[in-house]
C-alpha atoms as one frame of an Amber mdcrd trajectory, in Angstrom:
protein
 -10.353  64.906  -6.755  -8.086  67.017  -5.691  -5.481  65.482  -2.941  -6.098
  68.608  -0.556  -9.638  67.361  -0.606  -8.913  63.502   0.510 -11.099  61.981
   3.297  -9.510  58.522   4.175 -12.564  56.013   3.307 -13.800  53.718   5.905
 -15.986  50.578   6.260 -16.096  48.072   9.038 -15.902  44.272   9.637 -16.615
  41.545  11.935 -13.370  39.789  13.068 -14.992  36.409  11.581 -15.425  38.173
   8.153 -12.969  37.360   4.927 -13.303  39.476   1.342 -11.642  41.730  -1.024
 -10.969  45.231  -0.876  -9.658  47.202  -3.547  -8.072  50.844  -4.351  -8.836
  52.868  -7.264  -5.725  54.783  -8.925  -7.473  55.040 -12.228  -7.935  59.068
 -10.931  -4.177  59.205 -10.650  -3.295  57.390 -13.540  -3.068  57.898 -17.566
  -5.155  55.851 -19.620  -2.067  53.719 -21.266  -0.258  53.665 -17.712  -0.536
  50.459 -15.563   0.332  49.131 -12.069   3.494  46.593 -11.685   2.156  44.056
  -9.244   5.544  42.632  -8.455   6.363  46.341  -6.996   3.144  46.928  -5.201
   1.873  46.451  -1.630  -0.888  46.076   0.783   0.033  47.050   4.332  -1.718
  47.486   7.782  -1.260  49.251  10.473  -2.895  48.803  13.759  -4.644  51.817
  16.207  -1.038  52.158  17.743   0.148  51.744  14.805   2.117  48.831  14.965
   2.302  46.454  11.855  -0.419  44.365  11.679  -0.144  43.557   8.006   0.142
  39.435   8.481  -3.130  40.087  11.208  -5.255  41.276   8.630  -3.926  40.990
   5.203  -4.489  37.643   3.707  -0.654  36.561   2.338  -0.982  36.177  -1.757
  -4.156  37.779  -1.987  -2.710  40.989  -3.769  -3.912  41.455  -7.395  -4.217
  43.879  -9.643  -7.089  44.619 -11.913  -6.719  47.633 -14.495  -6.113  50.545
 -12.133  -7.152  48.148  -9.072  -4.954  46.880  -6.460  -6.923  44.222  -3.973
  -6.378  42.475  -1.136  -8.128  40.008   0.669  -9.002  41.382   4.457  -9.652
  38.919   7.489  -9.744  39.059  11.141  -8.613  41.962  12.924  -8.893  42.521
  17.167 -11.879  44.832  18.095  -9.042  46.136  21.054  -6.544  46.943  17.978
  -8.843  48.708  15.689  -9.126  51.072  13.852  -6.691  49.629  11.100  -5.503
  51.654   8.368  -4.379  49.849   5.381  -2.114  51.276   3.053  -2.361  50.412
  -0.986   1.035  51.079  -2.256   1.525  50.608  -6.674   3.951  51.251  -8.697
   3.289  52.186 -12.088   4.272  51.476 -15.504   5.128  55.233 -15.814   7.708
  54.055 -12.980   5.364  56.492 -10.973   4.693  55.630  -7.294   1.303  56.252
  -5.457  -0.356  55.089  -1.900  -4.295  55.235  -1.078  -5.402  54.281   3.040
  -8.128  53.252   3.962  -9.389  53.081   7.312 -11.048  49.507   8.971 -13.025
  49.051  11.842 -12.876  45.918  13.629 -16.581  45.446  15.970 -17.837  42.401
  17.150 -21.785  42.291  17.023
């Protein structure tokens, strides 16, 4: 995919629900090449975007999985959303490369 064509993904999330998340840099990244997870990062940002990282983002839930960097996602303030949350790796090729993703926070 080109990165001209990107369209931030999105999915939503009751502020009760907990699970994993995960961003894809296999597109980016050569076969042999692999992400440092000791350099990498899951942020968030909230709809003003002020950091909102330890709101959402479950501390020690980053991990890395071939070209996959997770994190574990919880709460979040229907009032705050949307979140974006920012997958930043670092590769092996000492390459550097950050995916968003947009979150919705509704209460049903």
């Amino acid at each position: 995919m080109a990165r001209d064509d990107y369209e931030m993904p999105s999915f939503w999330k009751q502020p009760y629900e907990q699970f994993v998340i995960a961003a894809n840099f296999g597109p980016d990244l050569a076969p042999e090449d692999g992400i440092i997870a000791e350099q990498s990062t899951v942020l968030a940002r909230d709809k003003d975007g002020n950091d909102a990282t330890s709101d959402v983002i479950v501390p020690e839930s980053l991990l890395v999985e071939g070209h996959l960097l997770k994190a574990m996602v919880k709460g979040g303030d229907p009032a705050l959303s949307p979140y974006v949350i920012s997958f930043r790796c670092v590769t092996t090729a000492s390459e550097a490369y950050e995916l968003d993703v947009r979150m919705e926070v509704i209460e049903r």
